[in-house]
N, C-alpha and C positions, 0 to 999 in steps of 0.2 A: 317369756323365755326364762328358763332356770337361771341363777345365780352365775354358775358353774359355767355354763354353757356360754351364758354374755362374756365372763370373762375370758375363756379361752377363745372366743370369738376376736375380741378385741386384743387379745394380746399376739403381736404380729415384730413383723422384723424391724419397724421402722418406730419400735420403742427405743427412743433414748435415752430414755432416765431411766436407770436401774440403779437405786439408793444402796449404799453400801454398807450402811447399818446406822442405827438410831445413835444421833451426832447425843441429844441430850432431854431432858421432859422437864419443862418449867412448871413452879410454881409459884403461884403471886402471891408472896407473906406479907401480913402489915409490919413484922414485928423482927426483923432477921436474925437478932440475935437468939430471941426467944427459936424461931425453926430451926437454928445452926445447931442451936441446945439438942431437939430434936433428932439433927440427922446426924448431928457429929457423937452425942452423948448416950445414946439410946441405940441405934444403930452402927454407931461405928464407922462413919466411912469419913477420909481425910478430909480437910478444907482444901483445894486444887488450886484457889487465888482467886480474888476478888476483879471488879470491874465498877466502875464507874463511870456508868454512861449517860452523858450527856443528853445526847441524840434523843434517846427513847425516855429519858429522865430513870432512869433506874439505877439502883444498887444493885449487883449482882454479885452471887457468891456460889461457884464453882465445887461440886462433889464428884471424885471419879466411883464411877463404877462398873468395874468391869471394863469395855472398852468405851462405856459410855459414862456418862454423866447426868447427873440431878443440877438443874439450874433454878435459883432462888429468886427472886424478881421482886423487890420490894422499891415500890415509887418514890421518888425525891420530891417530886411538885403535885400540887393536887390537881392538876389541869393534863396530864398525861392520860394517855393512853390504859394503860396498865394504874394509873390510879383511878380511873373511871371504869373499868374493870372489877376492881377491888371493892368500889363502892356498889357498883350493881351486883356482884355475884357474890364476893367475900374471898376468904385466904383459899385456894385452890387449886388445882390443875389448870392451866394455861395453855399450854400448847407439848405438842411432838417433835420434836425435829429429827429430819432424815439428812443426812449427807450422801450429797449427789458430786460426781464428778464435775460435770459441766451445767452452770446452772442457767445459763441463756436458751440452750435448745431446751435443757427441760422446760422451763416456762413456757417456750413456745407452744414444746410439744401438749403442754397442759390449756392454753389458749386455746389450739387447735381442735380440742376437744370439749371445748365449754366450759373449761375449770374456771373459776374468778379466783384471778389472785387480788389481796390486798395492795392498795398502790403498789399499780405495775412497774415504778421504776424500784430496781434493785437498789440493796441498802447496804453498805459496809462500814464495818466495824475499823476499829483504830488499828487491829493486826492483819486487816483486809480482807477476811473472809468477808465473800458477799453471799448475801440471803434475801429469801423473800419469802412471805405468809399465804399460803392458800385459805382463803374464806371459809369458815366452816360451813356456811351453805351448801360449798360443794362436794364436804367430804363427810358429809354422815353427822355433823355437830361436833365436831374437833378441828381445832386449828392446828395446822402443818406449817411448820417452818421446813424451807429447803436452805441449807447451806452449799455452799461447793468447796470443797475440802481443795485447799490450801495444795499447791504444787512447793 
């Protein structure tokens, strides 16, 4: 079956994620100040505020753009996630993120269809946006972050 056709096949009334644009696009530096140089000195885009997360072990440092954002990921412990990441692939692209309204039905809706998300239980952050990662298995070789934008 075409491409084209699969999708318009599958796309039906009883979708409910419809993402509401691209929340932000990580990427996993060793070096953060050396990337901040990068994107703030050479690009020009402001520093939007830093994060210090424990959770996932990461430094985080925030670029607006546009309505979205460049997110910075550089690991604090060598036994992370995102520093075993860093070690297998190197400094790079990381993930997508989309902002969804409601992120419980979309995950459903995404289960319901075979999607693998990474640890199904949802993750929140200290400002409480909760999110979860879709397995690049299921999306072509790109990891999806789903957020749910914040009421």
């Amino acid at each position: 079956m075409p491409l084209l056709a699969y999708i318009a096949g599958n796309l039906d009334e009883e979708n409910v994620m419809t993402p509401i644009k691209i929340d932000h696009v990580a990427v996993v530096v060793d070096d953060l100040d050396a990337a901040l140089n990068f994107w703030q000195n050479a690009l020009g885009l402001p520093l939007g505020g830093t994060e210090h997360n424990e959770h996932e072990a990461v430094d985080i440092a925030f670029l607006p753009v546009g309505q979205s954002r460049m997110e910075l990921l550089k690991p604090i412990t060598e036994d992370s996630g995102i520093a075993k990441y860093l070690a297998k692939r190197g400094p790079g692209m990381h993930h997508l993120c989309l902002a969804v309204e409601a992120i419980e039905p979309a995950l459903e809706q995404l289960a319901a269809r075979g999607i693998e998300i990474i640890q199904p239980a949802l993750r929140t952050r200290e400002d409480g946006t909760r999110y979860a990662f879709v397995h690049p298995k299921s999306t072509g070789g790109v990891m999806v972050e789903l957020y749910e934008v914040r009421k």
